[in-house]
VOTOR-682557 format. One record per residue (C-alpha): chain; x, y, z; residue number from 1; residue in one letter. Coordinates in Angstrom, 1 decimal. Each point is the difference from the previous one (the first is absolute). Last residue first. Layout:
BEGIN
   chaine     east    north       up   num   residu
        A        X        Y        Z   NUM        a
...
//
This chain:
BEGIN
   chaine     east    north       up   num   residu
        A    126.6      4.8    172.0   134        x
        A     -2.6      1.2     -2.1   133        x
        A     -1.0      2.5      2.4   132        x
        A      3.2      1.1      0.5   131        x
        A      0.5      1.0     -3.6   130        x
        A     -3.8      1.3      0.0   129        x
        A      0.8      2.4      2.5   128        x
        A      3.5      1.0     -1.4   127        x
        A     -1.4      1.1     -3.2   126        x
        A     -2.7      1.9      2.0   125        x
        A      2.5      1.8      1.8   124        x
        A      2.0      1.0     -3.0   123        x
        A     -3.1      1.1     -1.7   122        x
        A     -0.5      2.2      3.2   121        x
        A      3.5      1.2     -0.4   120        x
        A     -0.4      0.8     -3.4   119        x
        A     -3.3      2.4      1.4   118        x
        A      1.8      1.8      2.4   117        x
        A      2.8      0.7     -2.4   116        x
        A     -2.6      1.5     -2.4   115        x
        A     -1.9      1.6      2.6   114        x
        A      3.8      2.0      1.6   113        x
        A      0.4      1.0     -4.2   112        x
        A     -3.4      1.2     -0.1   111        x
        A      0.4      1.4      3.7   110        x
        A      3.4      1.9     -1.5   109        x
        A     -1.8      1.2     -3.1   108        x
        A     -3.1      1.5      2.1   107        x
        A      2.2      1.7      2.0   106        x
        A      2.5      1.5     -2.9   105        x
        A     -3.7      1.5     -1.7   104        x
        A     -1.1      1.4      3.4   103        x
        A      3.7      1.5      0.3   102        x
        A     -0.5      1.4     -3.2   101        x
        A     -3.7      1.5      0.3   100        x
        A      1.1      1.6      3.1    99        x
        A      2.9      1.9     -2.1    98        x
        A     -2.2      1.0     -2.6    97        x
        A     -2.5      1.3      2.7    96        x
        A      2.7      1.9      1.2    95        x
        A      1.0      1.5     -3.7    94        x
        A     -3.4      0.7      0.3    93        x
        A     -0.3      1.8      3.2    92        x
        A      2.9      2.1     -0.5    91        x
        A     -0.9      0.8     -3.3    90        x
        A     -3.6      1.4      1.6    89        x
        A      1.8      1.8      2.7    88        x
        A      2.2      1.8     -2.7    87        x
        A     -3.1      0.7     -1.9    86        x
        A     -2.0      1.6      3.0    85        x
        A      3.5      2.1      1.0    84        x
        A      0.1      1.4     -3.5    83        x
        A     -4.0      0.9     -0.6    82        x
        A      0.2      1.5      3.5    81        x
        A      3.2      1.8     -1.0    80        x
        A     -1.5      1.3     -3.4    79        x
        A     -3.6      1.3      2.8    78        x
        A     -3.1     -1.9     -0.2    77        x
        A     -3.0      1.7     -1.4    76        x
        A     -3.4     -1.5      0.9    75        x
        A     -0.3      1.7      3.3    74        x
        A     -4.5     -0.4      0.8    73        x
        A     -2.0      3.3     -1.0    72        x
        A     -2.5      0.7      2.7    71        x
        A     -3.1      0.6     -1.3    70        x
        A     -1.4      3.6      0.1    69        x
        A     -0.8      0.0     -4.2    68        x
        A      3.6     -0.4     -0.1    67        x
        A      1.0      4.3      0.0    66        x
        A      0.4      0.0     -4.0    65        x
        A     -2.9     -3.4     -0.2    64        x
        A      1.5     -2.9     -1.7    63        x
        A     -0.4     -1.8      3.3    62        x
        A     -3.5      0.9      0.4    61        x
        A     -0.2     -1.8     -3.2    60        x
        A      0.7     -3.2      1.5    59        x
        A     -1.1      0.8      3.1    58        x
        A     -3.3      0.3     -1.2    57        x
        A     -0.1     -2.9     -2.5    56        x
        A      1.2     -2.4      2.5    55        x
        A     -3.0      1.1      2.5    54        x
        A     -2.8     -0.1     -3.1    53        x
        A      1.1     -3.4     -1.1    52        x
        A      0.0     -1.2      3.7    51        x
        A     -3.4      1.4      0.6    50        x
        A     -1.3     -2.3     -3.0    49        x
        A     -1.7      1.7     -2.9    48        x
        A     -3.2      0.8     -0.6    47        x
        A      0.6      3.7     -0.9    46        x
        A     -2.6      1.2      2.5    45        x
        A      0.6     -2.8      2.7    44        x
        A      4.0      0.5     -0.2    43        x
        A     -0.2      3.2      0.5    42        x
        A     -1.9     -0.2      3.0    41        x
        A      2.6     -2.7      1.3    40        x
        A      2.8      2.3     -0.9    39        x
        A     -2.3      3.2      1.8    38        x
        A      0.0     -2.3      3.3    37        x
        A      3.2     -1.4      0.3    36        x
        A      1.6      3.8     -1.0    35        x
        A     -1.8      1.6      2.6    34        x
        A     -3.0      2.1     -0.5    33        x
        A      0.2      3.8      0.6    32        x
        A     -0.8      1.8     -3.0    31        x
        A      3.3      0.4     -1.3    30        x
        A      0.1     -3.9     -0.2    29        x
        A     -3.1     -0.5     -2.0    28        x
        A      1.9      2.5     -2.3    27        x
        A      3.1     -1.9      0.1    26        x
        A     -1.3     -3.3     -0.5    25        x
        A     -1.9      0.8     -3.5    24        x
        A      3.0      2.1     -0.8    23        x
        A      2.3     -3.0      0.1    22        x
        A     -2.5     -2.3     -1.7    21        x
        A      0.1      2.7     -2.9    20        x
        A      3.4      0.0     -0.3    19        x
        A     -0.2     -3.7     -0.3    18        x
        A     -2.3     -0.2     -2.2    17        x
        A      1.2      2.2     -2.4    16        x
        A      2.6     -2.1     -1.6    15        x
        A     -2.1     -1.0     -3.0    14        x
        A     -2.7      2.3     -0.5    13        x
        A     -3.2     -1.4      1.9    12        x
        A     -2.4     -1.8     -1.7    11        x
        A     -3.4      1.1     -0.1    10        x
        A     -2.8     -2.0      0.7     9        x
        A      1.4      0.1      3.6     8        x
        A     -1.3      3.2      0.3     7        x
        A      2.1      0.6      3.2     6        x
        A     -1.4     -0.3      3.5     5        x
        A     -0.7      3.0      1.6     4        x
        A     -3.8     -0.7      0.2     3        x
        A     -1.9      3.3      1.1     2        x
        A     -2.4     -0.4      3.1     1        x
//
């Protein structure tokens, strides 16, 4: 049995490996395993993880002229799209801004309602010890 592992005494040329991954997978997959099984067997003869080998793949699958098979995801949003996403996003900061501001006018009054509260307590205890003395 022929090892189809890579003479890893021999560095690969920078940017190949992922090409090479790619093809790796594809032929195991063109001859009838599934894509689980030939990224795991991948992964055993290059030693790297299954994961590696599975981002790799669709990563350069992507690149592929007819996606390498994988579904391509929408990543392009139309000028109106763009428009209507900012104008939502102004709207929600200028009402953020306006939250913020009636937080900020809350927290002033009950400052201003503590302060009262706590004169009147000094108040109280002046009064205390006035009656007490009496």
């Amino acid at each position: 049995m022929s090892d189809s592992r890579p003479d890893s005494s021999q560095p690969s040329a920078r940017g190949s490996i992922g090409p090479e991954t790619y093809a790796q997978v594809r032929r195991l997959i063109d001859r009838g395993m599934n894509k689980t099984e030939a990224f795991a067997q991948v992964a055993r003869e290059t030693g790297r993880s299954a994961a590696t080998v599975t981002t790799t793949y669709y990563r350069i699958a992507k690149r592929q002229p007819d996606g390498g098979g994988v579904r391509q995801s929408a990543r392009t949003t139309t000028r109106a799209a763009r428009k209507a996403g900012g104008a939502q996003a102004e709207r929600l900061a200028h009402d953020a801004r306006t939250a913020i501001d009636a937080l900020h006018k809350h927290v002033s009054a009950l400052e201003a309602q503590l302060e009262e509260l706590a004169a009147k307590s000094r108040e109280l205890d002046r009064l205390k010890k006035a009656i007490g003395k009496i």
